[in-house]
C-alpha positions in Angstrom: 51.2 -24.9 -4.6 50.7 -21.2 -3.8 47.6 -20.5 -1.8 45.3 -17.3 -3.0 43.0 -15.7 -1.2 40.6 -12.7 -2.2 38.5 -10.6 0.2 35.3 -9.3 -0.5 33.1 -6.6 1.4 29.3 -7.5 0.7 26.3 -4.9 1.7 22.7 -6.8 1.8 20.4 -4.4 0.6 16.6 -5.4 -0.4 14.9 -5.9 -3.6 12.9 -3.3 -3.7 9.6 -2.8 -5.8 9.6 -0.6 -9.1 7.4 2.0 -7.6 9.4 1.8 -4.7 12.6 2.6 -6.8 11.2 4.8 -9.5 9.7 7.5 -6.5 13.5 8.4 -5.9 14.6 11.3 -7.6 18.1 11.0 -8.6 19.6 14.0 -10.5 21.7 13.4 -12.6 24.3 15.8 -11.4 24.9 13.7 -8.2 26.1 10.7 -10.1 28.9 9.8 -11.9 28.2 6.6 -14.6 31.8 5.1 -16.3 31.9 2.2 -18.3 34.1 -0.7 -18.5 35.1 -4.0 -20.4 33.5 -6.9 -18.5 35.9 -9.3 -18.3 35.2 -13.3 -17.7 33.7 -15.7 -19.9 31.6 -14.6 -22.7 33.1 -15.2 -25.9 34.2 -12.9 -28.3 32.6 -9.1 -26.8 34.0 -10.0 -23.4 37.3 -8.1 -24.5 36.5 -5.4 -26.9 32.9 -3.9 -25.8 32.6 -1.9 -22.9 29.0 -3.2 -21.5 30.2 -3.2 -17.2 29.0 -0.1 -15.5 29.8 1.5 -12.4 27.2 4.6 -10.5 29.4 6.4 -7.9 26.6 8.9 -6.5 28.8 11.6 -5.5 26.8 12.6 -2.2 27.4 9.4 -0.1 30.1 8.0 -2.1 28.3 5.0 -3.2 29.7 2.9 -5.6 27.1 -0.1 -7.8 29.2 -2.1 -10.7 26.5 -4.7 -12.4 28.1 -6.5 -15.2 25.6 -9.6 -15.1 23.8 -8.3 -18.6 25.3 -8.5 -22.2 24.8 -5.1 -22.6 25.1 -1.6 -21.4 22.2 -0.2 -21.1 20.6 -3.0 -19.1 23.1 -2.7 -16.7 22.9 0.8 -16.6 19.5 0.2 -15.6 19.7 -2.4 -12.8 22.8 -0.2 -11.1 20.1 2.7 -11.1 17.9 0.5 -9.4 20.2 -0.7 -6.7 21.4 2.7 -6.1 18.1 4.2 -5.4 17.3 0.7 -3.4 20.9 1.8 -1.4 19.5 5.2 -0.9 15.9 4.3 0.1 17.4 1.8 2.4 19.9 4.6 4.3 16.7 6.9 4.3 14.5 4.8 6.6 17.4 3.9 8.4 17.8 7.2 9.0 14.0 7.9 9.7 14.1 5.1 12.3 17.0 7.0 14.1 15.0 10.0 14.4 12.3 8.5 15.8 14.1 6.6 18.1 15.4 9.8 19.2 12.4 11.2 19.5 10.5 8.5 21.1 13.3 7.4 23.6 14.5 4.5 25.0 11.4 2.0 25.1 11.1 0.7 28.6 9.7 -2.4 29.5 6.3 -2.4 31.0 6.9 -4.4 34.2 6.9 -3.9 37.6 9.6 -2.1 38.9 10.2 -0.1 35.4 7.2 2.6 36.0 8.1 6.0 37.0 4.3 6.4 38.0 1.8 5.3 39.8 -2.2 5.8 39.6 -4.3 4.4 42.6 -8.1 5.1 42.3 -9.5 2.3 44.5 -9.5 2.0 47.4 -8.0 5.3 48.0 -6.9 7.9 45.5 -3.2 8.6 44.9 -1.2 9.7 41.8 2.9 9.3 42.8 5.8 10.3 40.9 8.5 7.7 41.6 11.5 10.0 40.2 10.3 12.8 42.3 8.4 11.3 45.0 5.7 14.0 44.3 2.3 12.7 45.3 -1.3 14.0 45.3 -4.9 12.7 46.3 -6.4 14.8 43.4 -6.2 11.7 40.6 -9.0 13.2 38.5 -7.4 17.0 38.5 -4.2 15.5 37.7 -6.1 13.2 34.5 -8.0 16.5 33.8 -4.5 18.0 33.1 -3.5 19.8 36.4 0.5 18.9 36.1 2.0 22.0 37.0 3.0 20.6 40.7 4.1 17.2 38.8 6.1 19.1 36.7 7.6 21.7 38.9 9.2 19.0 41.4 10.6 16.9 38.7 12.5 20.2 37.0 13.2 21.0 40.9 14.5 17.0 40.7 16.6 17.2 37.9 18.2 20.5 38.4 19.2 19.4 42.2 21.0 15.9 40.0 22.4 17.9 37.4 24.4 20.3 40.7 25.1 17.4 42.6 26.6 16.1 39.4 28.9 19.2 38.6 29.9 19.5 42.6 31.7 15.9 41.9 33.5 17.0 39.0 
């Protein structure tokens, strides 16, 4: 009547295609291949041949054990594949970051989220909402005249960045 319980961490990672996998370059100085017995079902090879691998890649610390084949060189080959899925998979994340921090926070586009505001009819007005900067010269400003624009939002930010050091 003893109760057993076993934990398990799980990463999803996707099935990725061949070409996918096979663009990776993976030397083979950053990984680290051992070989064990199986263990389980499987008649009479279970316990004497060692057909379970394990692929640490040193780098990232990585660790793929695949002991679904019968032998070791199939499994060797779909821990390979895994790894450079794993790998692939942390790149793009990592690709996404950087745009992300590149592009910025992405901001709604609704009313009351704009920072400016272009009015050609029936009067012209281009207004910086941050700043409160404003000019009638809309087509100077679309021609690229933002020196003024600019100027008063640097002014703007340096007088928040005092303000905020004067509370500390």
């Amino acid at each position: 009547n003893k109760r057993q319980t076993t934990f398990a961490g799980v990463d999803v990672a996707p099935i990725l295609q061949d070409e996918e996998v096979d663009s990776v370059d993976l030397p083979d100085s950053e990984i680290e291949i051992s070989t064990m017995r199986a263990g389980g079902k499987g008649g009479q090879n279970v316990n004497k041949v060692e057909t379970a691998v394990r692929i640490k890649h040193i780098p990232s610390g990585i660790n793929i054990k695949c002991s679904q084949e019968r032998t070791q060189s199939a499994n060797k080959e779909i821990a390979l594949k895994r790894l450079k899925g794993q790998l692939l998979a942390i790149a793009r994340e990592q690709r996404v970051e950087e745009i992300k921090a590149i592009r910025g926070d992405a901001v709604e586009a609704a009313w009351g989220a704009q920072i400016r505001n272009y009015v050609m009819q029936p009067y012209k007005m281009v207004k910086d909402q941050r700043t409160n900067w404003e000019t009638s010269n809309v087509q100077g400003f679309l021609d690229g005249d933002l020196e003024d624009c600019v100027g008063s939002l640097l002014r703007h930010r340096a007088k928040e960045e005092q303000e905020a050091q004067e509370d500390h």
